[in-house]
C-alpha positions in Angstrom: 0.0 0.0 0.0 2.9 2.4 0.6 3.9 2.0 -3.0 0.9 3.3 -3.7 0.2 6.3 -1.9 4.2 7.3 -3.0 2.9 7.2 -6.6 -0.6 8.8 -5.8 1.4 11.2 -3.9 3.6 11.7 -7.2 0.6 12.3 -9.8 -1.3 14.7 -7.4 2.0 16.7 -7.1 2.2 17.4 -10.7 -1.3 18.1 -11.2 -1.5 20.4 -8.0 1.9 22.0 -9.7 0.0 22.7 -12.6 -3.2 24.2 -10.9 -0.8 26.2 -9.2 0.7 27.8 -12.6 -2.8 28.3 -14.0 -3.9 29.9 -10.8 -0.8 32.2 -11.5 -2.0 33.1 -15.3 -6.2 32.7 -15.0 -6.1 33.4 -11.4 -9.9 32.1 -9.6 -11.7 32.7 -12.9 -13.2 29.0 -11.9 -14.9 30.0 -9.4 -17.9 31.2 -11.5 -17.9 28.3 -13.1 -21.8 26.0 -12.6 -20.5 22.4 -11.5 -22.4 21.2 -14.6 -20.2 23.2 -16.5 -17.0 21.2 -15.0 -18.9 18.0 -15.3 -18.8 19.2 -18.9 -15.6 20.3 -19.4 -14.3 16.9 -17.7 -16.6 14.9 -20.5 -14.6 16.4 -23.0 -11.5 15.3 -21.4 -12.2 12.1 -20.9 -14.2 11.8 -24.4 -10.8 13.2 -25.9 -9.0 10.4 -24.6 -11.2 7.7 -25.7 -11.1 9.1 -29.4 -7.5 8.8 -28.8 -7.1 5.6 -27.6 -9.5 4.1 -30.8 -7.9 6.6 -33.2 -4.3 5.9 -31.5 -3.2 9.4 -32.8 -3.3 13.2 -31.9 -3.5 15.8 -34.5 -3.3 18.8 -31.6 -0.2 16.9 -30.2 -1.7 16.5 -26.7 -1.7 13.3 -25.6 -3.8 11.4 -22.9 -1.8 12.3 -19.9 -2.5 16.0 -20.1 -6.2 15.5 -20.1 -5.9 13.2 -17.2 -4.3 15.9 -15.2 -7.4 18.3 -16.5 -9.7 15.6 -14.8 -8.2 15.4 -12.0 -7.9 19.5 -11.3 -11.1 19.8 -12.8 -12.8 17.3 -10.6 -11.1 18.6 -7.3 -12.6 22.2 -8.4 -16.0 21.1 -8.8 -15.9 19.5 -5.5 -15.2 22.9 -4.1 -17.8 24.7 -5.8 -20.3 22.1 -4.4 -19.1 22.7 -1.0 -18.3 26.6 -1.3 -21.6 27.1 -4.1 -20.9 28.8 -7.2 -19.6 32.2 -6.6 -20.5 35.9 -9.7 -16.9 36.3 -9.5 -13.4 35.2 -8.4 -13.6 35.3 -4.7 -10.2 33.5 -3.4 -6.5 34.2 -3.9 -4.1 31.6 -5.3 -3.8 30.4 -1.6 -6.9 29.6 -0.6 -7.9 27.9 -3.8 -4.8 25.5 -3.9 -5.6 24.8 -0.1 -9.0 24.2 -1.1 -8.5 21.8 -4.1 -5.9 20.0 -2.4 -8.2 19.2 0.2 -10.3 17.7 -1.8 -7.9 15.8 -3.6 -7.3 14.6 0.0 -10.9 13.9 0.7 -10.5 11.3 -2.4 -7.0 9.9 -1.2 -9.0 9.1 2.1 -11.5 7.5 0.4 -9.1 5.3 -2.0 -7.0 4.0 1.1 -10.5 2.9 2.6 -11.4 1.1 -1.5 -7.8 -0.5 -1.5 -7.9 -1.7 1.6 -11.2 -3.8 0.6 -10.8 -4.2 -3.0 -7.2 -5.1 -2.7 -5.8 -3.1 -5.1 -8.0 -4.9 -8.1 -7.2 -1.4 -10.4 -4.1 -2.8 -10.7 -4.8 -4.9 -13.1 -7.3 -2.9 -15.1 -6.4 -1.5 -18.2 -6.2 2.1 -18.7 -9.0 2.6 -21.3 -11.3 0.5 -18.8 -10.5 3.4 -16.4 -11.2 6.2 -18.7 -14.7 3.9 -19.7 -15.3 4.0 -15.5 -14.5 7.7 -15.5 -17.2 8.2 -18.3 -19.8 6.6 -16.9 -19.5 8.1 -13.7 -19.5 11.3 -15.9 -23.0 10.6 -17.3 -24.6 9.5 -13.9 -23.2 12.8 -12.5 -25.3 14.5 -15.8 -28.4 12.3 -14.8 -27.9 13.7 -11.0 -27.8 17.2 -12.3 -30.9 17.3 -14.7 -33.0 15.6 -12.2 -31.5 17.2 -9.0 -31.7 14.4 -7.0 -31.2 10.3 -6.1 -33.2 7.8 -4.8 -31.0 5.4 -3.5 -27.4 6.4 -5.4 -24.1 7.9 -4.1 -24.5 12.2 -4.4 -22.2 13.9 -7.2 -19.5 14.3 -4.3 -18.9 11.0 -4.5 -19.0 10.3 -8.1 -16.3 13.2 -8.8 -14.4 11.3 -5.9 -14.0 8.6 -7.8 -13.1 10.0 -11.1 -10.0 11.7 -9.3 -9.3 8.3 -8.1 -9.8 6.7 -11.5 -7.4 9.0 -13.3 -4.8 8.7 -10.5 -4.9 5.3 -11.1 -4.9 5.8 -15.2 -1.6 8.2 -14.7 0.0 5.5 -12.3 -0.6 3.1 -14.5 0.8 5.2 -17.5 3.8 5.7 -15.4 4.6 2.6 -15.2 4.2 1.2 -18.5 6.9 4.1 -19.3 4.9 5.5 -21.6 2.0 8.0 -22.3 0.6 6.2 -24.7 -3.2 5.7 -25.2 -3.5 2.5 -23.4 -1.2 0.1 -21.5 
């Protein structure tokens, strides 16, 4: 289990890095965003990297990796706009905002020590494109959530975009060690 929280550790590093660059150009600009306006944006992520995992090339030169670290940031923002609401304009520094994603991104951690510990580490052996399939359909659930505003007996949105941090950890660990970024290992 160490193993693994070293390499989750590694992959939320570089995407908290880059959050904290883009804070740095866009600033909080986010924070107006509606959460299903992230779910959206993530969709198109994850959508991208399907097309190029059946396609197996990029004519934008992007590969899958970049778009897994835009799911992940993208996912830990929408989190905090369902906790802070949505707000008319940017109102949080840098600070607070990284503090406030990276908790979230700890809120998920939490929550895959608790799945590994009773699942055994079965992602593992999933393939990558399995995970991007997993992150999907959790995508459109969370779209079904949103237009009816409510579950019966299902998990909220919280915990779907919990698990699509998770799920694109796991895709960029698993990436990582194949050695490669390409479109599924």
């Amino acid at each position: 289990m160490q193993r693994t929280i070293d390499q989750y550790d590694a992959v939320v590093n570089e995407c908290h890095d880059l959050f904290l660059k883009k804070a740095k150009d866009y600033g909080t600009a986010w924070r107006i965003l509606r959460v299903p306006s992230l779910t959206d944006q993530i969709f198109i992520k994850a959508q991208r990297i399907r097309t190029l995992q059946e396609v197996g090339a990029s004519k934008v030169g992007e590969g899958v990796r970049p778009e897994l670290i835009g799911i992940i940031n993208y996912a830990a923002m929408a989190l905090v706009q369902l906790e802070r609401g949505v707000a008319d304009a940017p109102d949080m520094d840098g600070d607070e905002s990284a503090q406030s994603v990276r908790r979230q991104i700890q809120r998920a951690k939490d929550l895959m020590r608790d799945k590994n510990h009773d699942y055994g580490e079965a992602w593992r052996s999933m393939r990558v494109s399995s995970l991007v399939d997993l992150i999907l359909m959790k995508l459109l659930r969370i779209k079904s959530i949103e237009d009816r505003g409510f579950t019966l007996v299902s998990e909220g949105i919280d915990a779907n975009f919990l698990d699509i941090i998770n799920y694109a950890v796991f895709a960029m660990i698993q990436l990582d060690e194949a050695g490669s970024s390409a479109p599924d290992r």
